[in-house]
Backbone as JSON Lines, residues from 0, in Angstrom:
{"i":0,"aa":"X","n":[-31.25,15.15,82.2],"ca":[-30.33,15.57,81.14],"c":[-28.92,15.13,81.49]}
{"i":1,"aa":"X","n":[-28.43,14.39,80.36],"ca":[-26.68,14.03,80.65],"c":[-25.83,15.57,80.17]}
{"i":2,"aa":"X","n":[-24.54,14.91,80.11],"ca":[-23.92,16.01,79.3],"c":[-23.59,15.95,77.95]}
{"i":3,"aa":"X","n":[-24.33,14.99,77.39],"ca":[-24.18,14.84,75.77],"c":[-25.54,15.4,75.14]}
{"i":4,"aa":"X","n":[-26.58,15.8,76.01],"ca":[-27.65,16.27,75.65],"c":[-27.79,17.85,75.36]}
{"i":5,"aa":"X","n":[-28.2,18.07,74.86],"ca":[-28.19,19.52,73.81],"c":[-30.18,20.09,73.98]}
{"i":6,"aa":"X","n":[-30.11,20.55,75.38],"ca":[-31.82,20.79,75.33],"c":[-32.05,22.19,74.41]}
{"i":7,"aa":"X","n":[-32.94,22.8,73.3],"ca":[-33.22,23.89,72.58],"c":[-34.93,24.05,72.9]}
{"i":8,"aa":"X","n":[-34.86,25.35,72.93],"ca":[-36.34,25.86,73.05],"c":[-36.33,27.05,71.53]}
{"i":9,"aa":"X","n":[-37.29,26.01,71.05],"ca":[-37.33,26.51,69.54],"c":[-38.11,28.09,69.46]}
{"i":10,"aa":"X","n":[-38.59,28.4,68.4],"ca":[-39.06,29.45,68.19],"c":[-40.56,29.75,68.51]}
{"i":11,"aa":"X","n":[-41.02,28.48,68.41],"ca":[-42.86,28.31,69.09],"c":[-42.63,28.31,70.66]}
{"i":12,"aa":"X","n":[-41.51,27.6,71.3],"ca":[-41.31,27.56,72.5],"c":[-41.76,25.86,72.69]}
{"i":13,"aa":"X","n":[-41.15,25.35,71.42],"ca":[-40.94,24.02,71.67],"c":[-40.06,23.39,72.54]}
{"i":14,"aa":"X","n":[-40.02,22.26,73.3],"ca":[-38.46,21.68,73.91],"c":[-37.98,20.84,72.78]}
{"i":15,"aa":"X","n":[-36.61,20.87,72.5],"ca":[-36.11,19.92,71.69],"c":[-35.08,18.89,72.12]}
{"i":16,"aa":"X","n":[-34.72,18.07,71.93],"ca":[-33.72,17.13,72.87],"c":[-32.82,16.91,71.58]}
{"i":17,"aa":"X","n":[-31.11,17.45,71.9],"ca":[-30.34,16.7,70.62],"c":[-29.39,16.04,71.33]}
{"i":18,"aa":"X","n":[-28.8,15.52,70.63],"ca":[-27.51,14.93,71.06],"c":[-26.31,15.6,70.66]}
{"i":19,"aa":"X","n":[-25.46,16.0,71.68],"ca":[-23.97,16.47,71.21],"c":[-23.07,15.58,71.07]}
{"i":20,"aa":"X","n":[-22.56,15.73,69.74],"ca":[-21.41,15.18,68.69],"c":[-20.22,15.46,69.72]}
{"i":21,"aa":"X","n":[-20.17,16.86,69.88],"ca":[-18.46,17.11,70.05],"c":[-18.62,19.05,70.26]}
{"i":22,"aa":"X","n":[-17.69,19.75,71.42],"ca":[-17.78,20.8,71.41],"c":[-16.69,21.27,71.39]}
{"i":23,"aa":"X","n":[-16.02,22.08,70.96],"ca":[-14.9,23.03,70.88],"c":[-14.73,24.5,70.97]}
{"i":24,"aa":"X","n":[-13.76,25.05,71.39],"ca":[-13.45,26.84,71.24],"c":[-12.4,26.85,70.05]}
{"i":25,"aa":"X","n":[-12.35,27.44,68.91],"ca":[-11.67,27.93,68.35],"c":[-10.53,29.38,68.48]}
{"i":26,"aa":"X","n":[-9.25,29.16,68.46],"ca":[-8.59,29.97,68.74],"c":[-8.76,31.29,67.84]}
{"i":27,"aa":"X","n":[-8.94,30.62,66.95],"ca":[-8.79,31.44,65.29],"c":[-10.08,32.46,65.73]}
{"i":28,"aa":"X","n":[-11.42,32.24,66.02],"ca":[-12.48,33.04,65.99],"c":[-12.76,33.48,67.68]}
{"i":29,"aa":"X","n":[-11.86,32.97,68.5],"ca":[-12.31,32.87,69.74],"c":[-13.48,32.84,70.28]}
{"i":30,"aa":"X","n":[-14.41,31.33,69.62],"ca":[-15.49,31.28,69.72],"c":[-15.93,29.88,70.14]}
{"i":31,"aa":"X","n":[-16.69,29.7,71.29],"ca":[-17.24,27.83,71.48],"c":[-17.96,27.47,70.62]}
{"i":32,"aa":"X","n":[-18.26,26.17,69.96],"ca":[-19.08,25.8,68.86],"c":[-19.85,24.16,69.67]}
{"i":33,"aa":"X","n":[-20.67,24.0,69.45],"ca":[-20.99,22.57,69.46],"c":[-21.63,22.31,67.97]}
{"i":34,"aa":"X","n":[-21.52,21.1,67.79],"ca":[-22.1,20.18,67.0],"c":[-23.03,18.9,67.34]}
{"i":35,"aa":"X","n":[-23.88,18.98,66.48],"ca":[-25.29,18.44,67.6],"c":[-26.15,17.59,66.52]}
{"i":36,"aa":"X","n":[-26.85,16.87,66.38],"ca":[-27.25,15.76,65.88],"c":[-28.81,15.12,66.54]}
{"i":37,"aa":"X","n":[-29.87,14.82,65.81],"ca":[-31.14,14.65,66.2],"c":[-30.61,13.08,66.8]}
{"i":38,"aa":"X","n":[-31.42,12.88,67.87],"ca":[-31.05,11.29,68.52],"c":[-31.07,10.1,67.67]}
{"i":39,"aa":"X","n":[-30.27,9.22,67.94],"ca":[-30.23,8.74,66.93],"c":[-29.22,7.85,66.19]}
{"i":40,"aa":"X","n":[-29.46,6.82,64.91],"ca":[-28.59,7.0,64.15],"c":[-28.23,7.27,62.92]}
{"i":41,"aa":"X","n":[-28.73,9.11,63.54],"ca":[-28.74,10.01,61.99],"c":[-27.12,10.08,61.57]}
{"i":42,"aa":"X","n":[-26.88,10.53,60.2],"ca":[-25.4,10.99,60.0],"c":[-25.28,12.7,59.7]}
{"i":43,"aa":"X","n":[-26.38,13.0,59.87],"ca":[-27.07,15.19,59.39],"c":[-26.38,15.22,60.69]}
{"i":44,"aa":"X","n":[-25.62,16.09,60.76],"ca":[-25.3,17.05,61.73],"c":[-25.48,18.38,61.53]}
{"i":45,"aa":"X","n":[-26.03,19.37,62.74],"ca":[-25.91,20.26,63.04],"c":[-24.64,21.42,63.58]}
{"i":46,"aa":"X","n":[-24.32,22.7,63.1],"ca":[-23.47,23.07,64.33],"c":[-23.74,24.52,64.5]}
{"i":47,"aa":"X","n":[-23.6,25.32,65.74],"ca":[-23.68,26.45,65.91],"c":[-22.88,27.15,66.33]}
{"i":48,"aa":"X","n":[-22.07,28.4,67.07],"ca":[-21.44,28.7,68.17],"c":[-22.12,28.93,69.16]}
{"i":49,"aa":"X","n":[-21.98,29.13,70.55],"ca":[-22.22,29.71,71.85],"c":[-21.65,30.39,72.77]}
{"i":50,"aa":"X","n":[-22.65,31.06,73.48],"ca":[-22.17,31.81,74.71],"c":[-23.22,31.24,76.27]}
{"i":51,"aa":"X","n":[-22.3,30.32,76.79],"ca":[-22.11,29.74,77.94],"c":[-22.78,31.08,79.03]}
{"i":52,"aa":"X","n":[-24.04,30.94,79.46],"ca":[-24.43,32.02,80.42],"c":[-24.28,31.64,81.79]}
{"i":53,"aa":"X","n":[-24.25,30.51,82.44],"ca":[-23.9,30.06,83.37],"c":[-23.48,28.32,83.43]}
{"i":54,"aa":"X","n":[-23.47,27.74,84.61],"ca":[-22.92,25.99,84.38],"c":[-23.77,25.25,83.84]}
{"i":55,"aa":"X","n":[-25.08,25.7,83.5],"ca":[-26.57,24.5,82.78],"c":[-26.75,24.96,81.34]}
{"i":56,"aa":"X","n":[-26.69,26.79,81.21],"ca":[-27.55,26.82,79.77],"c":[-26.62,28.33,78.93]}
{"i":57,"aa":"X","n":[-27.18,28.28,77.95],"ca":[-26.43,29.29,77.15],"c":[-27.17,29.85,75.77]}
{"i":58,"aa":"X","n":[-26.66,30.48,74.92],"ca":[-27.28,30.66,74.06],"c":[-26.72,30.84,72.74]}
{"i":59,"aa":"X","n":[-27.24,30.07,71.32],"ca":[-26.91,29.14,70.42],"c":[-26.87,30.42,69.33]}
{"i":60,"aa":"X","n":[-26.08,30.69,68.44],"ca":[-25.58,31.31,67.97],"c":[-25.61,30.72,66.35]}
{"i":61,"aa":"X","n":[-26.33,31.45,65.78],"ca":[-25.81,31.43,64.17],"c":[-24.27,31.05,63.45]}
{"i":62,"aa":"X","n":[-23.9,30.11,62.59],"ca":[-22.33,30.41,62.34],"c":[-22.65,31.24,61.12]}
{"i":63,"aa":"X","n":[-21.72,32.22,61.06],"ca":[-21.4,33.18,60.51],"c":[-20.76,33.94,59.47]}
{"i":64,"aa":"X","n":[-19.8,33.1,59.22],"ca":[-18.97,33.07,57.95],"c":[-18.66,31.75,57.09]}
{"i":65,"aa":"X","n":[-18.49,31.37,56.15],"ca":[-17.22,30.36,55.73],"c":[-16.52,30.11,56.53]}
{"i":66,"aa":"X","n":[-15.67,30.94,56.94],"ca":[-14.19,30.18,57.93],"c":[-14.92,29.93,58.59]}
{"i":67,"aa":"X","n":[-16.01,30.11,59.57],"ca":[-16.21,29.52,60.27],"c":[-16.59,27.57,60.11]}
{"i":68,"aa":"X","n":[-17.55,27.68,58.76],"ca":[-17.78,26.34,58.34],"c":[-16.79,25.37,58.56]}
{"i":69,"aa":"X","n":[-15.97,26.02,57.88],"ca":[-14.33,25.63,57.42],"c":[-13.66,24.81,58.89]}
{"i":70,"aa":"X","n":[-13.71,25.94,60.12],"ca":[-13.04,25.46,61.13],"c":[-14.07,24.37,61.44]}
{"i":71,"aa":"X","n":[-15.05,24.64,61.61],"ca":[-15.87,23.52,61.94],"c":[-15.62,22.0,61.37]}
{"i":72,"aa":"X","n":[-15.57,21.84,60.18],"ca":[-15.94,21.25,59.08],"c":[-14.31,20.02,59.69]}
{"i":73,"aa":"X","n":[-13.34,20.87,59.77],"ca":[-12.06,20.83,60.04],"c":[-11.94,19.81,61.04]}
{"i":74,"aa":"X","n":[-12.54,20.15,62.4],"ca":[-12.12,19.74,63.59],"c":[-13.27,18.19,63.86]}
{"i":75,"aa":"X","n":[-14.36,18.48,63.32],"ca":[-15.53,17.07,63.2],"c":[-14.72,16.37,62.53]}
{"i":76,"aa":"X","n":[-14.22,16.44,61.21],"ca":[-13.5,15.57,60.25],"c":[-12.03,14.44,61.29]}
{"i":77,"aa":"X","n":[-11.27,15.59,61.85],"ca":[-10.13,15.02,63.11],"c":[-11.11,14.34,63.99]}
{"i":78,"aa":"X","n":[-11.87,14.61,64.46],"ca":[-12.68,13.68,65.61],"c":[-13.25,12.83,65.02]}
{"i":79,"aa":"X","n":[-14.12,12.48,63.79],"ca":[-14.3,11.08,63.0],"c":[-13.6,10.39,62.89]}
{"i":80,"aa":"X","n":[-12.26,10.86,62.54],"ca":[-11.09,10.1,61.84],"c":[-10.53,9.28,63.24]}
{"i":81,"aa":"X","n":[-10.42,10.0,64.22],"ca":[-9.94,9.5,66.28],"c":[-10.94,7.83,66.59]}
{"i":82,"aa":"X","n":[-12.39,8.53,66.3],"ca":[-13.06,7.51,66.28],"c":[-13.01,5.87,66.16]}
């Protein structure tokens, strides 16, 4: 596993392998988010928040509101545009 890799253990107790886009903490929600993407050269992105349980793994979090979309939506758009 690199550090652009995004490993998920689905709900059957599948392994899944994604690729991470881009991760951030938002000040506004004081919350980490990644954005994550099937391997590839898909343009569907994924995003969730998290809570970082130690230096390898964590656990993936529902987003939750609009604003949250919003911030999200926000900060991918600035990092496309960097690109």
């Amino acid at each position: 596993m690199n550090e652009k890799t995004l490993i998920v253990t689905d709900d059957k107790g599948n392994i899944v392998e994604y690729e991470i886009v881009l991760t951030f903490k938002s000040p506004e929600t004081n919350k980490s988010y990644v954005v994550y993407k099937e391997p590839g050269d898909t343009e569907e992105v994924m995003a969730a928040s998290y809570n970082e349980t130690d230096g390898e793994s964590g656990e993936l979090m529902e987003i939750e509101s609009d604003e949250e979309f919003d911030i999200i939506q926000d900060v991918l758009n600035a990092f496309l545009e960097e690109e």
